[in-house]
C-alpha positions as CSV (number, residue, x, y, z in Angstrom):
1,X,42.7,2.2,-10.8
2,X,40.1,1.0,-8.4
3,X,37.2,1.0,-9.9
4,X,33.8,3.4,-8.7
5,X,31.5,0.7,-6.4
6,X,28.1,0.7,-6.9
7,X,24.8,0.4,-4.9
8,X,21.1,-0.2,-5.1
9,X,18.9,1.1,-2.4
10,X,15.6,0.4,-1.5
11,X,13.7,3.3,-2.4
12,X,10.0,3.0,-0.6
13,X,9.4,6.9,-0.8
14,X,9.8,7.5,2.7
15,X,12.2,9.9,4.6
16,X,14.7,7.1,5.5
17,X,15.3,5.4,2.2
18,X,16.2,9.0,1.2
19,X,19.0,9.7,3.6
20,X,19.9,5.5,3.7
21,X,21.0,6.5,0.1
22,X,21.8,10.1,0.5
23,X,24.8,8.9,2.9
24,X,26.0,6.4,1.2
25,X,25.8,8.6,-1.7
26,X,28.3,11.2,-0.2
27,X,30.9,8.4,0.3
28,X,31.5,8.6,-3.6
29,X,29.3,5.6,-4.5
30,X,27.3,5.1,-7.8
31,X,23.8,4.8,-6.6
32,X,20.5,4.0,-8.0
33,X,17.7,3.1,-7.0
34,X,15.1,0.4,-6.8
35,X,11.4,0.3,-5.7
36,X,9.1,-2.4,-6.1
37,X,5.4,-2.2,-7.2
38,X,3.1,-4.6,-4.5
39,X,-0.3,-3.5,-5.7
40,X,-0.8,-1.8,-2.1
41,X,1.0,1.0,-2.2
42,X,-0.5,3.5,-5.2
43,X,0.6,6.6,-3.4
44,X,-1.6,9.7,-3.9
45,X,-4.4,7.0,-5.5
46,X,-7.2,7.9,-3.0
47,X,-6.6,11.6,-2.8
48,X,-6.9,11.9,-6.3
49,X,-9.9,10.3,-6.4
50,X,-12.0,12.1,-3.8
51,X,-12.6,15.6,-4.0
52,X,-12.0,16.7,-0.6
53,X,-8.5,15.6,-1.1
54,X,-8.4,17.2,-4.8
55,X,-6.0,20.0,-3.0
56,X,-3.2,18.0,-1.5
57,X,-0.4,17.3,-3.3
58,X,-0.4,13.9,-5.6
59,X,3.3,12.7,-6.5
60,X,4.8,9.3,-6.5
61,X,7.6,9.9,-3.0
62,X,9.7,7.4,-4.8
63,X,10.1,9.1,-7.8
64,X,10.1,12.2,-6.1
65,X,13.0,11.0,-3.8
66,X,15.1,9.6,-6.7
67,X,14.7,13.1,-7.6
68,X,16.2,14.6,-4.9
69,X,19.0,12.1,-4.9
70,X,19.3,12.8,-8.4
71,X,19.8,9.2,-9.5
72,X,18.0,6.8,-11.8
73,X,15.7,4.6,-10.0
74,X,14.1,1.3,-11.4
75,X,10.6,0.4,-10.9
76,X,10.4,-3.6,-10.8
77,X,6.3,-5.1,-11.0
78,X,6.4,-7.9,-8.5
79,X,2.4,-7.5,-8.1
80,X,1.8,-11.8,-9.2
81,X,5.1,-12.8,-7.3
82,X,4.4,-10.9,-4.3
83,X,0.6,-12.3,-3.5
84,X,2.1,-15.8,-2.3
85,X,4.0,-13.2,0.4
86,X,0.6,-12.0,1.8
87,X,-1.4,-14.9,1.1
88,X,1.2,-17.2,2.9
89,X,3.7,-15.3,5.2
90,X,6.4,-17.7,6.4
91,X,6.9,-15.2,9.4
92,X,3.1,-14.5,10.0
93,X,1.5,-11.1,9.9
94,X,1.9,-8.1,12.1
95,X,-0.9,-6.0,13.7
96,X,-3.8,-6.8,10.6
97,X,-3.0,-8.3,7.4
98,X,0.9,-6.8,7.0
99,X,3.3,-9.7,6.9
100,X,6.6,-7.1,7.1
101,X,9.3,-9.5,7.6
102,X,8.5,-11.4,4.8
103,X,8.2,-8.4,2.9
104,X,11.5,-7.4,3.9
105,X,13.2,-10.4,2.8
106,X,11.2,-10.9,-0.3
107,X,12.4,-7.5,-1.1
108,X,15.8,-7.4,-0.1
109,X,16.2,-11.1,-1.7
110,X,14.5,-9.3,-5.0
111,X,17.5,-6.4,-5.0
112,X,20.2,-9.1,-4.2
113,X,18.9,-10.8,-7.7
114,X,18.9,-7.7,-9.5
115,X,22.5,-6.5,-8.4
116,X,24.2,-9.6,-9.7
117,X,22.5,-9.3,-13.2
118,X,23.5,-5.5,-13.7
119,X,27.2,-5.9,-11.7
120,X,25.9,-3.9,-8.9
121,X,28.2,-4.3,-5.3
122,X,25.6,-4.3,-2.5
123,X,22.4,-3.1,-1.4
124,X,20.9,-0.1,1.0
125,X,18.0,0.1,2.9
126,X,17.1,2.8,5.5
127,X,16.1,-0.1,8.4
128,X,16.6,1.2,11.4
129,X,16.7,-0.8,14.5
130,X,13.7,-1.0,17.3
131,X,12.0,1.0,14.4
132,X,9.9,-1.2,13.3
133,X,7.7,-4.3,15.8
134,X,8.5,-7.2,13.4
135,X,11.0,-6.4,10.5
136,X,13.6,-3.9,12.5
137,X,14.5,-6.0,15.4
138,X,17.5,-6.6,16.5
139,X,16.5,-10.5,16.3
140,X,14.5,-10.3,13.2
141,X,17.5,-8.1,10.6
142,X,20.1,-11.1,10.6
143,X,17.1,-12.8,9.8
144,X,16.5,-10.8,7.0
145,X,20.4,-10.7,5.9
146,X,20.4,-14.3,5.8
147,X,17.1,-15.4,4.0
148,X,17.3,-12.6,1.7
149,X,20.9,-14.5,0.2
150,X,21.8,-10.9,0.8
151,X,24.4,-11.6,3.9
152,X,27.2,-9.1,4.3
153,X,26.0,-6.9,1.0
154,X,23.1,-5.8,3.0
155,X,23.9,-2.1,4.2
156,X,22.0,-0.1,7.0
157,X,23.3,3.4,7.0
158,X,21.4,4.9,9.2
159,X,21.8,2.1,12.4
160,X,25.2,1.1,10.6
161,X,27.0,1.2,13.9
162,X,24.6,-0.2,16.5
163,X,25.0,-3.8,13.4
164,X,28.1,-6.1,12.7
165,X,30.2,-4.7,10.0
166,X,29.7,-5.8,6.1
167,X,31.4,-6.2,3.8
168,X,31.7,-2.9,1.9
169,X,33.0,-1.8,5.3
170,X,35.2,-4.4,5.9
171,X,36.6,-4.0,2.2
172,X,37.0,-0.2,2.4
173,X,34.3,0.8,0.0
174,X,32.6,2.2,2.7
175,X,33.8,4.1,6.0
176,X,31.8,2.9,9.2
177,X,32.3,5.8,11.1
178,X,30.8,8.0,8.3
179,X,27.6,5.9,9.5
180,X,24.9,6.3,11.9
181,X,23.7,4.6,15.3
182,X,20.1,5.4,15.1
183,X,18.0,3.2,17.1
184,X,14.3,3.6,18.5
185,X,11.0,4.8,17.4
186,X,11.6,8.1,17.8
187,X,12.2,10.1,14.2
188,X,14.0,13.4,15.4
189,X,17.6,11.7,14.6
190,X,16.3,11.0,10.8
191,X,14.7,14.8,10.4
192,X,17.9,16.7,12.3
193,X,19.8,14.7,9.8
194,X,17.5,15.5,7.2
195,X,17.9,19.4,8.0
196,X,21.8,18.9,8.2
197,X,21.4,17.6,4.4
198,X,18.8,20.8,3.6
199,X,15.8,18.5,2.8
200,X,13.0,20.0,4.2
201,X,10.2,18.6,2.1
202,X,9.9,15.2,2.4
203,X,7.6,12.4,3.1
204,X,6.0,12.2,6.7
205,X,8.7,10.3,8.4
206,X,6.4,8.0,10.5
207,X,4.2,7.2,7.4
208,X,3.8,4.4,5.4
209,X,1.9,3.8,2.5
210,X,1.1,0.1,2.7
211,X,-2.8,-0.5,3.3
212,X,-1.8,-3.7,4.6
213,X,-1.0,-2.0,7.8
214,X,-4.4,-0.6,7.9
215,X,-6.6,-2.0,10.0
216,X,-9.8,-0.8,8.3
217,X,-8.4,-2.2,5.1
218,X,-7.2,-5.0,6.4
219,X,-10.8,-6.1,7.6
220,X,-11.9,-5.5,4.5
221,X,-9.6,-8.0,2.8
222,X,-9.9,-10.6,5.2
223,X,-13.6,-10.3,4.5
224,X,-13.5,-10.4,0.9
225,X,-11.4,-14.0,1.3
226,X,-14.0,-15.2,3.8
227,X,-16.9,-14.4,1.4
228,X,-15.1,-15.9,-1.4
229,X,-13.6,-18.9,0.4
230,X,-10.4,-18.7,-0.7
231,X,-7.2,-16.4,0.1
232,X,-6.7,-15.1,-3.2
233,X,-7.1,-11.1,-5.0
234,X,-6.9,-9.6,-8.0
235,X,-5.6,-6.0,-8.8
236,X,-9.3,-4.8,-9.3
237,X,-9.8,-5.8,-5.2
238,X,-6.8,-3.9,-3.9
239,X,-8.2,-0.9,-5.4
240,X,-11.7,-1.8,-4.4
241,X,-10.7,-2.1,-1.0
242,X,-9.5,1.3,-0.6
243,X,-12.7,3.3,-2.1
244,X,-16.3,3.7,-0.9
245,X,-18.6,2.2,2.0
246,X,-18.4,-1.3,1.9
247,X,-21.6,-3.2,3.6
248,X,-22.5,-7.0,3.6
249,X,-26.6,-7.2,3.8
250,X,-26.0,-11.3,3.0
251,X,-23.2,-13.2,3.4
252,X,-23.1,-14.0,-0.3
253,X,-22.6,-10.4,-1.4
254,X,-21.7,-7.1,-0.8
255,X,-22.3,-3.8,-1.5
256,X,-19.5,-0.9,-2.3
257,X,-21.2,2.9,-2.2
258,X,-19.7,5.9,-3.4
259,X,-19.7,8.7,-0.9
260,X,-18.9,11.2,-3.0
261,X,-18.6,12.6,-6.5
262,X,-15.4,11.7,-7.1
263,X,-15.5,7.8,-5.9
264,X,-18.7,7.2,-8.1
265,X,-16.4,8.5,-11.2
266,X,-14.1,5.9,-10.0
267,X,-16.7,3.3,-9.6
268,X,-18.0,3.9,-12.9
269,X,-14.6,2.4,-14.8
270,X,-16.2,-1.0,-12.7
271,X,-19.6,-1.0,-14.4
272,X,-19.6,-3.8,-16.7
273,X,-18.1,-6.1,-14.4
274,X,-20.4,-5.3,-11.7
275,X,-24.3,-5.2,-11.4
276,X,-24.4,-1.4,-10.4
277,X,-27.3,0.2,-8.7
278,X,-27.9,4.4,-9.4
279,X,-30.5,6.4,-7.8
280,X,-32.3,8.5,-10.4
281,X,-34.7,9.9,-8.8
282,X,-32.7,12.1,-6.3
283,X,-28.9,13.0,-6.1
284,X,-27.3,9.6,-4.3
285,X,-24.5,7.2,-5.1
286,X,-23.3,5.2,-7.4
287,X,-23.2,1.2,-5.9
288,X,-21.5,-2.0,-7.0
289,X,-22.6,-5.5,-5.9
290,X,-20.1,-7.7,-5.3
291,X,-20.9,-11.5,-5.3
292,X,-23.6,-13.4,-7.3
293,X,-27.5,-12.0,-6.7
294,X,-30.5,-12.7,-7.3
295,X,-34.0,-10.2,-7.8
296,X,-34.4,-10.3,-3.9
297,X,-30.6,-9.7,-3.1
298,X,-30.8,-6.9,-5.9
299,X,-34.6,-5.3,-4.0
300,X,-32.5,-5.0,-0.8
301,X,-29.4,-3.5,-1.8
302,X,-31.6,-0.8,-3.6
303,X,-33.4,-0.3,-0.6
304,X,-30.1,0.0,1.4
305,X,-28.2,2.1,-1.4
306,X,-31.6,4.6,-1.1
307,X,-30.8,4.8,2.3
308,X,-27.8,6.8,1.2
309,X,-29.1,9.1,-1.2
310,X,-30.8,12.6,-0.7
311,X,-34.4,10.4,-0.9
312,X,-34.0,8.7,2.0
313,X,-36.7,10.1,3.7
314,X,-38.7,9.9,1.0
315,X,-41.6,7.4,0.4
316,X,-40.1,6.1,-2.3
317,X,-37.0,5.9,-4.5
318,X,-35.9,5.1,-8.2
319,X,-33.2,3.4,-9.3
320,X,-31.3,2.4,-12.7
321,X,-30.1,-1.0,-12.0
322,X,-26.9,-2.3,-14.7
323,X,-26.9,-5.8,-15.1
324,X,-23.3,-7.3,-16.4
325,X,-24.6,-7.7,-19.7
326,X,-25.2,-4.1,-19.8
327,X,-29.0,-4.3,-20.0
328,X,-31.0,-2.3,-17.5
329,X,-33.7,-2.0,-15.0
330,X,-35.6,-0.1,-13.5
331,X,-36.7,-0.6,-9.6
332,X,-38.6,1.4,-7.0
333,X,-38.1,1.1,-3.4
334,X,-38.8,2.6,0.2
335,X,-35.6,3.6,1.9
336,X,-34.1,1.0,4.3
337,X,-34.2,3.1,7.7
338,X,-31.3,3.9,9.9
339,X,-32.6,1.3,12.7
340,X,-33.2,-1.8,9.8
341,X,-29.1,-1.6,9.1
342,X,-27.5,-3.3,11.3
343,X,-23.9,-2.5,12.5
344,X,-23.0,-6.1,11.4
345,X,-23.2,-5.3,7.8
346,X,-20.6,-2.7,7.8
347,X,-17.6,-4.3,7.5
């Protein structure tokens, strides 16, 4: 007897990767799937941390989506492989800091590994052509096919027949015309198809959850490597990045500010590897300084984190300052006013 074939599909979390799967799926093939952990993509990590987001729902889409598909799906941590991918993109970056065709191929080449360890047949990923600006070209997914070591095992369902046939086609596993010529930006193919299947809740089928394709984040980390001087991050930066008001008074430091309850509980886990400013005279944030400082670098981020608390009209204002050694501090300042920040220091 022939024996079942079996595929891995890229699961990002993401409407496509759902019906990528779901259609190769109905064509009687074993699927599972894979989704690989960057350090940029913590789904649901900023909503549950500020409290005007407390109410939307917080799930992992990949999960969730494996789910759906009812099949097991494998979580692989490529966070230390994948930094030399964004610190050095072979194909450069796209818009801000997202270096997507890389990615792609880092990816793909990472699932192509993983289905000749466990005797898996191909791969499936919900690329759709003219979709994407840099990794779903027309020009840019042979590219992908061939640096991945992927080739012919690299399946596109949903633009399956706008692409040269592989080899699951051209072996029978597969049946081309049970495959789709989606092509464009547009996403009302993918959600009529999704209706034909009876999904109606899925993930929004434009997003994305890399912050690497933000550009506000994405100025952020391309100021953190200038201050240090050196493209390099840790885990504790990527989350950094995505929470508070981040301000450089001196080139040497910077300063993050909750602006809310919920991102100075966060900011608290950073405390002892931080110096940490708190107001305590009035109601006001909880700040981190980033960088080394001295007494006069410490004066004027107290005078500019005052600036965001409830005293900031006040004459003056007290603060607890946390040194790293967990001794403490305490400082009283007048308010930097609106006019003495400049717009520089926002970064």
């Amino acid at each position: 007897m022939t024996r079942q074939r079996k595929a891995v599909a890229l699961i990002s979390g993401g409407l496509d990767s759902l019906l990528a799967a779901k259609v190769i799926q109905q064509q009687g093939i074993h699927v599972e799937g894979i989704n690989f952990f960057t350090g940029f993509c913590v789904e649901g990590h900023t909503h549950a941390i500020r409290q005007k987001d407390r109410s939307r729902v917080k799930r992992n889409n990949a999960l969730w989506v494996a789910e759906q598909l009812g099949i097991k799906l494998h979580i692989v941590d490529i966070v230390e492989e994948y930094k030399d991918i964004v610190l050095n993109p072979k194909h450069g970056y796209g818009a801000n800091l997202n270096p997507c065709l890389d990615c792609k191929i880092f990816m793909v080449k990472k699932a192509h590994e993983w289905i000749a360890e466990h005797g898996f047949d191909f791969i499936i990923t919900g690329e759709v052509v003219g979709q994407r600006p840099m990794s779903q070209r027309k020009d840019t997914m042979p590219v992908v096919a061939r640096e991945s070591g992927a080739e012919d095992r690299l399946v596109r369902p949903l633009s399956g027949r706008n692409l040269p046939a592989t080899l699951p086609e051209r072996e029978g596993w597969i049946s081309r015309d049970q495959l789709y010529g989606f092509n464009g930006r547009s996403r009302k193919p993918q959600m009529a198809l999704a209706e034909q299947f009876g999904l109606e809740d899925y993930a929004q089928p434009a997003g994305g959850c890399c912050f690497l394709t933000d550009a506000q984040y994405a100025v952020k980390l391309a100021d953190l490597w200038q201050a240090r001087g050196e493209k390099q991050y840790e885990m504790d930066d990527i989350m950094l990045l995505k929470v508070g008001r981040h301000l450089r008074p001196r080139p040497h430091f910077k300063v993050i500010i909750s602006r809310e309850e919920g991102e100075g509980n966060f900011l608290q886990g950073y405390r002892k590897q931080y110096v940490s400013l708190l107001t305590t005279s009035h109601a006001g944030p909880l700040a981190l300084l980033d960088g080394s400082v001295d007494a006069d670098d410490i004066a004027l981020a107290a005078r500019l984190v005052a600036r965001f608390s409830q005293g900031k009209q006040a004459e003056r204002v007290e603060l607890t300052v946390t040194a790293l050694d967990g001794s403490q501090q305490q400082l009283s300042v007048k308010p930097l006013t609106a006019e003495e920040i400049p717009q520089e220091w926002y970064i």
